[in-house]
N, CA, C and O of each residue as an XYZ file, in Angstrom:
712
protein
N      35.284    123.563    155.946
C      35.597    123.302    157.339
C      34.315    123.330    158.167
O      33.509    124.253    158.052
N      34.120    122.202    159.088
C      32.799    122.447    159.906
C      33.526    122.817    161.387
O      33.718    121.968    162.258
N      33.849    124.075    161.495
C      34.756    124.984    162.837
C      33.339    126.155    162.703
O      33.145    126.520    161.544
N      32.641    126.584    163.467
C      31.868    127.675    163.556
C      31.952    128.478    164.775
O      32.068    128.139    165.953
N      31.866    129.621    164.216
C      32.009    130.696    165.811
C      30.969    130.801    166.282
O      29.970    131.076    165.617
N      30.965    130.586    167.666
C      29.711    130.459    168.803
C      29.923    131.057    169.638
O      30.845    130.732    170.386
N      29.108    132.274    169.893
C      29.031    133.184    171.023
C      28.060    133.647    172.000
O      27.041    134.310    171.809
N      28.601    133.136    173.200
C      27.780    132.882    174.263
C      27.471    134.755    174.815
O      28.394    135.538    175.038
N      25.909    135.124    174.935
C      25.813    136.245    175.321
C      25.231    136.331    176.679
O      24.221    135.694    176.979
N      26.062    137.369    177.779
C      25.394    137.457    179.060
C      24.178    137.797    179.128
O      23.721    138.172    178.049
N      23.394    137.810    180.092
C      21.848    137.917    180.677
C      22.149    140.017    180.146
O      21.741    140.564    179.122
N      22.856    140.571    181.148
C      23.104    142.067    181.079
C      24.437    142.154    181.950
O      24.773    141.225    182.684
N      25.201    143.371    181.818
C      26.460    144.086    182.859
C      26.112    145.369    183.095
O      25.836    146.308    182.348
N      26.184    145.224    184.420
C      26.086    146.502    185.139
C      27.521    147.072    185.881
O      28.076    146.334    186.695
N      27.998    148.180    185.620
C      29.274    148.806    186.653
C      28.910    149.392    187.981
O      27.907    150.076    188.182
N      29.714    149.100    188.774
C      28.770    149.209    190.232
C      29.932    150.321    190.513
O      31.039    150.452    189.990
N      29.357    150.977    191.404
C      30.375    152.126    192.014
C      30.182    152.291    194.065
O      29.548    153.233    194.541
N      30.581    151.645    194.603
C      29.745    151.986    195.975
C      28.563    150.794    195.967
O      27.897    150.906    196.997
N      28.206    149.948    195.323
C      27.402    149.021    194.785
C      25.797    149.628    194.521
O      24.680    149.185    194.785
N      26.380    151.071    193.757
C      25.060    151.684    193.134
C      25.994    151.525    191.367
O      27.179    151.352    191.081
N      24.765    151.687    190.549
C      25.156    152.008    189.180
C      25.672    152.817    189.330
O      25.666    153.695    190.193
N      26.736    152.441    187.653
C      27.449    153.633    187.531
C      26.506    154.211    186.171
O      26.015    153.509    185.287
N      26.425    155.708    186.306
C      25.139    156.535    185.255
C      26.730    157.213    184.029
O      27.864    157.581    184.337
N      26.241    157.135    183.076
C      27.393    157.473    182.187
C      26.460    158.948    182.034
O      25.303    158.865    182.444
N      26.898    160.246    181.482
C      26.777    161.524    180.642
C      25.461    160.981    180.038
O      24.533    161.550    180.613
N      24.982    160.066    179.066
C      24.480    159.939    178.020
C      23.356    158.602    178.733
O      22.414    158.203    178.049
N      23.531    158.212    179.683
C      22.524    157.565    180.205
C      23.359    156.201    180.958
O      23.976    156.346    182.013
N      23.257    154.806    180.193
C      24.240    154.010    181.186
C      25.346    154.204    180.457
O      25.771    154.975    179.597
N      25.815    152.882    181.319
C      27.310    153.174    181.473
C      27.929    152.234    180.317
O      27.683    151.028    180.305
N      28.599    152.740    179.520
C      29.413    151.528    178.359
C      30.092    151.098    178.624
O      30.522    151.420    179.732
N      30.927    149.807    177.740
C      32.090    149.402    177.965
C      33.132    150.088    177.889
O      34.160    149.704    178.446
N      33.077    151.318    177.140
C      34.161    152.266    176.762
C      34.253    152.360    178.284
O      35.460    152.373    178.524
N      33.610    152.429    179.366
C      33.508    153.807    180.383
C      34.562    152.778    181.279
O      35.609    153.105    181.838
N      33.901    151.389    181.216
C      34.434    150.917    182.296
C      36.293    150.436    181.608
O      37.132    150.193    182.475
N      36.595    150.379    180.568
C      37.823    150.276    180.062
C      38.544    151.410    180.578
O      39.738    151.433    180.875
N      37.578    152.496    180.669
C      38.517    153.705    180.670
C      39.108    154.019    182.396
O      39.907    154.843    182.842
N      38.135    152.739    183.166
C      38.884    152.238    184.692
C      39.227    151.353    184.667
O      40.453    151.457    184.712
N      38.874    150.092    184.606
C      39.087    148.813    184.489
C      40.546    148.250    183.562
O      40.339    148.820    182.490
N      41.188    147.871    183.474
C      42.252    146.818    182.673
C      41.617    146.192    181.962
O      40.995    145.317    182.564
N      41.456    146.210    180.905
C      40.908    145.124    179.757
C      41.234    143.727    180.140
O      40.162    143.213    180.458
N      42.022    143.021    180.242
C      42.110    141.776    180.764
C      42.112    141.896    182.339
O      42.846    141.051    182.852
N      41.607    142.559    183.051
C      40.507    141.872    184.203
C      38.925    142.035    184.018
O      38.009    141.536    184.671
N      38.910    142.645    183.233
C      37.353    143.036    183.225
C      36.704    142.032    182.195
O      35.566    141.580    182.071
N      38.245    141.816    181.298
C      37.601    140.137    180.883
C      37.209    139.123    181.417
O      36.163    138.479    181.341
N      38.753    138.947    182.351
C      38.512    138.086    183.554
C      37.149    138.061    184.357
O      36.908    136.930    184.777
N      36.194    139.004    184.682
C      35.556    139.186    184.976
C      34.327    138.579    185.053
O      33.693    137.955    185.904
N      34.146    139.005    183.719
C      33.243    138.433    182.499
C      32.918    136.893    182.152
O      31.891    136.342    181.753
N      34.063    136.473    182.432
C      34.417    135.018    182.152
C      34.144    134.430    183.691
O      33.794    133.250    183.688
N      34.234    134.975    184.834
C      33.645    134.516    185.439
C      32.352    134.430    186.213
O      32.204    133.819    187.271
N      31.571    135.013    185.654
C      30.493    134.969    185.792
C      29.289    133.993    185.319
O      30.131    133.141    185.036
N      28.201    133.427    185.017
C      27.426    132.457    184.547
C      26.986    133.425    183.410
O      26.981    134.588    183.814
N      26.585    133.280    182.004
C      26.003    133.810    181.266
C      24.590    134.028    181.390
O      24.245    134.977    180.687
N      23.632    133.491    182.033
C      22.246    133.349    182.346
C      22.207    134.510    183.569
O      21.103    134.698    184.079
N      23.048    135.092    183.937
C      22.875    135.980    185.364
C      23.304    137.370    184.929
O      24.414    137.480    184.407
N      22.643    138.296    185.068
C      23.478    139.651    185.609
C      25.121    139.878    185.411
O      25.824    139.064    186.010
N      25.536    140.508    184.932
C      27.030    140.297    185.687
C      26.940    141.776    186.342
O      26.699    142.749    185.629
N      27.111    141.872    187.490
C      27.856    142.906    188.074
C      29.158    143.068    188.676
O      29.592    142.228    189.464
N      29.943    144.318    188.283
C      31.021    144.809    188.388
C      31.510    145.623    189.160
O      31.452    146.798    188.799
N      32.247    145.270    190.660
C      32.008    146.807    190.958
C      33.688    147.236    190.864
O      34.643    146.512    191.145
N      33.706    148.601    190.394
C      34.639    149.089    190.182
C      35.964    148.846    190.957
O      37.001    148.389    190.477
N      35.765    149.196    192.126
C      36.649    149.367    193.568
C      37.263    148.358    193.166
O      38.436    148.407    192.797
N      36.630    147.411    193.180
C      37.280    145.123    193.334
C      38.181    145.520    192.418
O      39.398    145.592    192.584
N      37.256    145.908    190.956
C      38.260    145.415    189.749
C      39.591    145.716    189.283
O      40.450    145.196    188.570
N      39.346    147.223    190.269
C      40.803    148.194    189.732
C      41.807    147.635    191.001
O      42.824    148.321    190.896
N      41.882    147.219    191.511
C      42.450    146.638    192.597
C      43.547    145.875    192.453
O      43.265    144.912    191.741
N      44.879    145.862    192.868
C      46.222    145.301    192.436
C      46.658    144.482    194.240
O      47.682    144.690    194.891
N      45.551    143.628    194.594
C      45.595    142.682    195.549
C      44.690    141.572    195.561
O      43.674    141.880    194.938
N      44.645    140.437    196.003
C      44.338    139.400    195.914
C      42.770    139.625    196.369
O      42.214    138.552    196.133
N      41.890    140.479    196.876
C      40.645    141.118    196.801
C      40.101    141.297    195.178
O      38.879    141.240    195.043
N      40.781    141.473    194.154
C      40.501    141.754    192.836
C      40.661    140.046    192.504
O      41.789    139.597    192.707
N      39.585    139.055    192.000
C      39.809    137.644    191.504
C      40.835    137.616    190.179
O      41.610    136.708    189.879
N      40.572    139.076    189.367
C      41.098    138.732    188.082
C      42.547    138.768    188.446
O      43.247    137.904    187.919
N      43.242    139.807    189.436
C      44.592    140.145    189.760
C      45.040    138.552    190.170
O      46.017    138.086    189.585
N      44.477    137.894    190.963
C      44.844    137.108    191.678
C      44.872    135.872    191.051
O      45.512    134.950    191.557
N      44.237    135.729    189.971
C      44.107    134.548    188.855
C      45.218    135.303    187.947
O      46.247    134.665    188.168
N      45.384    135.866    187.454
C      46.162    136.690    186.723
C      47.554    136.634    187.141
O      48.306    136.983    186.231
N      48.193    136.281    188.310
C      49.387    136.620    189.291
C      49.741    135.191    189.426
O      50.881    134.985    189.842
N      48.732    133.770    189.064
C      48.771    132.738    189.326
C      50.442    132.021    188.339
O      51.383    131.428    188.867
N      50.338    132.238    187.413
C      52.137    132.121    186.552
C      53.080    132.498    187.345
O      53.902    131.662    187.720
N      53.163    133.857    187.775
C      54.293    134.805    187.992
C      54.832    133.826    189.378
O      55.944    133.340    189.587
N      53.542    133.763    190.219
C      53.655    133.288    191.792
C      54.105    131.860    191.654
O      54.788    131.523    192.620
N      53.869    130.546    190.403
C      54.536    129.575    190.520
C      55.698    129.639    190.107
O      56.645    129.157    190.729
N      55.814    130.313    188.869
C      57.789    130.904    188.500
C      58.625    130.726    189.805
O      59.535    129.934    190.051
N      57.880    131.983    190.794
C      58.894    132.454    191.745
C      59.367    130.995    192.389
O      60.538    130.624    192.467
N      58.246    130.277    192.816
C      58.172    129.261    193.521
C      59.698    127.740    192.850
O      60.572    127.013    193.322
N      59.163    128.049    191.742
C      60.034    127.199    191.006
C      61.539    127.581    190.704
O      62.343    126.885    190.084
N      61.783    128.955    191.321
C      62.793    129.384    190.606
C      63.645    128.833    192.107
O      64.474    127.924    192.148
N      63.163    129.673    193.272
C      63.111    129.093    194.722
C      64.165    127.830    194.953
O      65.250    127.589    195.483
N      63.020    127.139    194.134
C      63.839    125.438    194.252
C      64.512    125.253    193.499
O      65.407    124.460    193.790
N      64.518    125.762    192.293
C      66.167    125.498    191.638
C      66.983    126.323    191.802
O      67.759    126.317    190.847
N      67.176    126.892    192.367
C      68.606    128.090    193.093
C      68.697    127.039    193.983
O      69.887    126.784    194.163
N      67.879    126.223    194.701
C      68.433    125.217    195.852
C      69.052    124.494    195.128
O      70.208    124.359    195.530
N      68.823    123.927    194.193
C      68.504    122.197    193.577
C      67.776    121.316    194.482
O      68.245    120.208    194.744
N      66.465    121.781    195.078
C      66.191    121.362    195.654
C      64.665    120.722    194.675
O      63.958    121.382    193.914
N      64.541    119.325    195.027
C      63.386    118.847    193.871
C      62.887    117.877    195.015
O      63.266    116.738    194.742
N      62.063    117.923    196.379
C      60.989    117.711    196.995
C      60.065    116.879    196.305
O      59.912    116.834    195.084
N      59.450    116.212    197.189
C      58.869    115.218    197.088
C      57.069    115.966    197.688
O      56.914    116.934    198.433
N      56.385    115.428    197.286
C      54.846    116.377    197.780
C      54.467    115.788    199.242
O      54.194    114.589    199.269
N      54.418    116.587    200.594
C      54.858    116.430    201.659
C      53.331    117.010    202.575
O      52.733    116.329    203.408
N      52.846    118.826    202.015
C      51.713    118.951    202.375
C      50.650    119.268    202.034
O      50.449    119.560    200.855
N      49.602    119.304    203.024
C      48.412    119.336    202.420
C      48.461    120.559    201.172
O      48.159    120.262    200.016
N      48.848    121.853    201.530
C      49.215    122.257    200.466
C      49.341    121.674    199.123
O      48.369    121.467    198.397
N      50.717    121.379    198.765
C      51.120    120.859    198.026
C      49.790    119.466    197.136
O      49.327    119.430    195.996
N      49.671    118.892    197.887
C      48.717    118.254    197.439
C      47.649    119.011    196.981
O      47.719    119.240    195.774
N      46.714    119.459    197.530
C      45.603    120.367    196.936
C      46.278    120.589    195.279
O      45.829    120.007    194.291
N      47.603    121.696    195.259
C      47.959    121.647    194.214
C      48.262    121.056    193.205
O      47.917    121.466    192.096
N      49.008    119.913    193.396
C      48.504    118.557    192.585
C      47.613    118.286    192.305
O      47.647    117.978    191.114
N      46.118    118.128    192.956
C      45.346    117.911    192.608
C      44.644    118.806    191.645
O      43.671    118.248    191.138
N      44.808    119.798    191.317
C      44.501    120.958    190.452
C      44.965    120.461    189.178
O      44.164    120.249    188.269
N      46.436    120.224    189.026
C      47.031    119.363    187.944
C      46.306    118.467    187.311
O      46.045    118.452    186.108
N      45.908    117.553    188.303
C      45.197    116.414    187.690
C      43.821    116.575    187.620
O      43.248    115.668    187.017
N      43.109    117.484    188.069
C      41.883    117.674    187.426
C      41.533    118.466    186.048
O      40.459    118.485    185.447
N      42.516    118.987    185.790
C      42.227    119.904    184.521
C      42.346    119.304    182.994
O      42.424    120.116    182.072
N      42.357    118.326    182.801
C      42.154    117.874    181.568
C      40.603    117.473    181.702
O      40.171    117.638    180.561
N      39.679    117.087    182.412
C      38.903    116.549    182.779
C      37.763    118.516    182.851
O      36.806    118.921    182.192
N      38.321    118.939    183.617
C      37.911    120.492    183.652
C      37.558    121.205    182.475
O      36.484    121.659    182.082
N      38.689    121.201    182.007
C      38.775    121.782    180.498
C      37.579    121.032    179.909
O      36.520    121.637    180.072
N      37.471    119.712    179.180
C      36.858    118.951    178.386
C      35.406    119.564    179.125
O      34.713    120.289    178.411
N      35.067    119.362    180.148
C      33.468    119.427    180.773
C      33.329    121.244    179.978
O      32.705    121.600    178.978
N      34.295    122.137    181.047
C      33.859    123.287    180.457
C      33.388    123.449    179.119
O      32.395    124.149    178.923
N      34.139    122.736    177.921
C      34.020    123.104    176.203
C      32.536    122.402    176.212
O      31.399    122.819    175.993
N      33.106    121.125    176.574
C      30.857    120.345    176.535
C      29.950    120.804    176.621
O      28.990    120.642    175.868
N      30.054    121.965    178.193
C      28.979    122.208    178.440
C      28.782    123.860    177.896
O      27.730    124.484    178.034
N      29.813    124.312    177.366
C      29.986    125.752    177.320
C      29.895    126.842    177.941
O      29.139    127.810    177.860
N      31.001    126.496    178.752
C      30.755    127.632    179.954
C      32.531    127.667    180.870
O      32.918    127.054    181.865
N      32.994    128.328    180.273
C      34.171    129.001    180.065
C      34.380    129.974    181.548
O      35.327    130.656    181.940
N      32.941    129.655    182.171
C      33.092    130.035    183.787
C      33.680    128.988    184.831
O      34.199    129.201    185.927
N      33.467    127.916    184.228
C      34.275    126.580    184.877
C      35.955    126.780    184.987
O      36.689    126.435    185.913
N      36.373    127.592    183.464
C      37.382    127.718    183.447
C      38.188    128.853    184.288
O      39.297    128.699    184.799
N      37.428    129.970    184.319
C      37.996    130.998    185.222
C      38.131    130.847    186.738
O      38.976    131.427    187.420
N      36.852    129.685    187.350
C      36.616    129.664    188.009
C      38.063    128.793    188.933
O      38.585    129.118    190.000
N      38.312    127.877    188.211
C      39.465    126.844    188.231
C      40.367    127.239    188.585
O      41.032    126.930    189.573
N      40.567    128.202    187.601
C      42.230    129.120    187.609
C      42.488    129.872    189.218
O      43.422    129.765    190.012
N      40.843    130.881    189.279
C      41.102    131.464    190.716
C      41.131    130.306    191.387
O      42.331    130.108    191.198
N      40.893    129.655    191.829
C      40.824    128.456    192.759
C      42.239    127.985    193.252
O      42.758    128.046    194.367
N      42.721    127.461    191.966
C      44.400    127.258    191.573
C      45.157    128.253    192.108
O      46.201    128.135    192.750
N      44.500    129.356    191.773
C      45.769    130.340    192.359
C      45.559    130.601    193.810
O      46.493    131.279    194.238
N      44.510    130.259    194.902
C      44.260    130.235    196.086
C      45.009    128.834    196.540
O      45.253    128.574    197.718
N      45.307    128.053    195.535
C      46.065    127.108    196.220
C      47.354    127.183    196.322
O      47.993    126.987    197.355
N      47.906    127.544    194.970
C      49.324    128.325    195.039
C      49.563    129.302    196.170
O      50.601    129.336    196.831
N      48.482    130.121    196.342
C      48.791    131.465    197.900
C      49.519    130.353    198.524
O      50.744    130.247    198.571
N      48.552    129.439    199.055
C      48.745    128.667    200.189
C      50.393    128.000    200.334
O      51.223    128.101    201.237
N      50.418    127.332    199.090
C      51.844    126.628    199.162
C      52.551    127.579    199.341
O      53.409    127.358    200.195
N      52.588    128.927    198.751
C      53.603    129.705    198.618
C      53.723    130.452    200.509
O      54.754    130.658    201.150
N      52.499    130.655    200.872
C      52.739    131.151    202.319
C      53.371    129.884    203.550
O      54.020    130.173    204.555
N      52.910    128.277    203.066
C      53.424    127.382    203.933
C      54.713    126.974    203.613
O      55.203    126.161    204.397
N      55.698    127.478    202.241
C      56.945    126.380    202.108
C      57.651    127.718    202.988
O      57.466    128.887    203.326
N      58.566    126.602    203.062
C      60.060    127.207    204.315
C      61.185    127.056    203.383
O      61.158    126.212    202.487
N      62.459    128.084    203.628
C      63.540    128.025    202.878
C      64.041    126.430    202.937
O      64.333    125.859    201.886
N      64.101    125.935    203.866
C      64.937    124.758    204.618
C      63.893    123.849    203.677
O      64.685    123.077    203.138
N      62.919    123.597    203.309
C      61.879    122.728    202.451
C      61.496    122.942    201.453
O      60.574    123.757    201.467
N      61.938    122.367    199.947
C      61.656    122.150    199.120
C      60.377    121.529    198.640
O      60.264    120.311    198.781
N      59.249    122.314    198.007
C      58.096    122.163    197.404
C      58.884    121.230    196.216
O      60.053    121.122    195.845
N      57.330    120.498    195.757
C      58.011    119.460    194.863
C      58.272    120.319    193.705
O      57.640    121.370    193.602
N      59.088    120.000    192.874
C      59.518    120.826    191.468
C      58.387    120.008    190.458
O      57.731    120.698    189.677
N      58.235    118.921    190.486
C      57.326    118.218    189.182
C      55.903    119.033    189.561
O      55.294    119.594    188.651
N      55.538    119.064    190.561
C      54.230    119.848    190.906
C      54.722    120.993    190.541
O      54.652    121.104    189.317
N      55.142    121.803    190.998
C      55.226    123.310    190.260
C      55.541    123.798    189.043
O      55.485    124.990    188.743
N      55.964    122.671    188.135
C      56.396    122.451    186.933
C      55.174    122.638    185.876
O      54.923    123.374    184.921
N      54.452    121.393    186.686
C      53.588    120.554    185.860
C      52.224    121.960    185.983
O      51.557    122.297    185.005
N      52.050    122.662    187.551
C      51.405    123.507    187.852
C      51.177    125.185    186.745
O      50.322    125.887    186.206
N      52.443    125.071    186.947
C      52.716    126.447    185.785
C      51.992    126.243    184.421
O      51.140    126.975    183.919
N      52.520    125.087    183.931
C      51.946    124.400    182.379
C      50.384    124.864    182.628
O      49.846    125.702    181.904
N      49.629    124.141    183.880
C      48.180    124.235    183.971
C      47.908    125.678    184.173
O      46.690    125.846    184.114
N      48.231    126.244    184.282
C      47.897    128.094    184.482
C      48.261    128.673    183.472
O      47.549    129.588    183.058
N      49.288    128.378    182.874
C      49.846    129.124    181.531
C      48.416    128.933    180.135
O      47.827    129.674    179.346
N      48.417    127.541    180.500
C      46.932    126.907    179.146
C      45.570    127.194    180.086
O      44.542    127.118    179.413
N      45.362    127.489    181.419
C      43.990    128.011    181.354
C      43.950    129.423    181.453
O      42.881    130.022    181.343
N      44.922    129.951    181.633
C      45.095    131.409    180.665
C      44.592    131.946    179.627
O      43.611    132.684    179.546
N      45.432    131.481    178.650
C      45.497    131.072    177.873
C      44.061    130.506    176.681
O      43.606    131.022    175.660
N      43.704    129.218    177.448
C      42.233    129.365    176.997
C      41.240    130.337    177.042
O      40.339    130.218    176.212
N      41.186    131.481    177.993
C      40.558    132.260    178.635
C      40.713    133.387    177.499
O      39.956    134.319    177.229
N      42.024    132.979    176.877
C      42.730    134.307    176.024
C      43.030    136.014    177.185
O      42.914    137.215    176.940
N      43.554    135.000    178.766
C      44.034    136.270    179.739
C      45.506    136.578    179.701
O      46.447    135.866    180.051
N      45.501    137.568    179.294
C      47.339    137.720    179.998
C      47.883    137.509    180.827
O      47.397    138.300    181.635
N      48.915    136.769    181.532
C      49.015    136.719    182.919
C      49.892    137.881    183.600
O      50.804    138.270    182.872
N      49.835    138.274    184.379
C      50.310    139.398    185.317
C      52.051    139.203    185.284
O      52.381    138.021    185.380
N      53.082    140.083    185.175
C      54.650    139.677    185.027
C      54.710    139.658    187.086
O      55.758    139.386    187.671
């Protein structure tokens, strides 16, 4: 088989506390230390979004954070928040037509990600991909804070939307948030 494992290594990670290092007992700080605050799949999330050629810094406060201030929570929450959305409109039977800017943005997320994906694997940098997802899920906020009971978001967009969050998840190898 010509399949080979290729692993991209960061510049360095630092855990920030107050946005000073964090000093471990034994000198810095490990990954053990920051697992032992952090959620393993945000601190992946994390990781993944960062550029490999840079620093990554971490600061604690953000990461442990269960609000849309934490990127990984909020990329992470991106499934759960189109479910709701979709579930919404079929308790209506309501299947909308794409009406606002909202909505559009979100579509357009749809249709850029085959195109996304492919560049990210080319160029190797799997920060394209995280980066996407939070993005996506700032667009979802949006639809989700502008639809009205009385207005049906389109169902093929939120359909088609979920699919795209579930597989850049997924690629990411992130769990998504229930």
């Amino acid at each position: 088989s010509d399949e080979k494992l290729e692993v991209l290594l960061c510049e360095s990670a630092q855990l920030l506390r107050d946005g000073e290092p964090v000093q471990a007992e034994s000198g810095e700080a490990s990954l053990d230390d920051a697992l032992a605050e952090i959620e393993a799949e945000n601190l992946r999330f994390l990781f993944l979004l960062q550029e490999v050629d840079e620093a990554v810094k971490i600061e604690i406060e953000i990461a442990t954070r269960d609000d849309e201030s934490n990127p990984a929570y909020a990329a992470r929450l991106l499934p759960a928040r189109l479910s709701t959305l979709l579930r919404q409109n079929e308790a209506q039977n309501a299947y909308g037509e794409i009406r606002t800017e909202t909505e559009k943005q979100l579509a357009r997320f749809v249709a850029l990600w085959p195109d996304e994906l492919e560049t990210a694997a080319r160029e190797r940098k799997p920060q394209r991909v995280a980066r996407f997802v939070l993005e996506m899920s700032e667009a979802a906020r949006a639809v989700l804070a502008a639809s009205r009971p009385d207005e049906a978001v389109s169902t093929e967009v939120l359909r088609a939307a979920l699919v795209v969050a579930q597989n850049a998840l997924r690629v990411l190898n992130i769990e998504p948030r229930e």
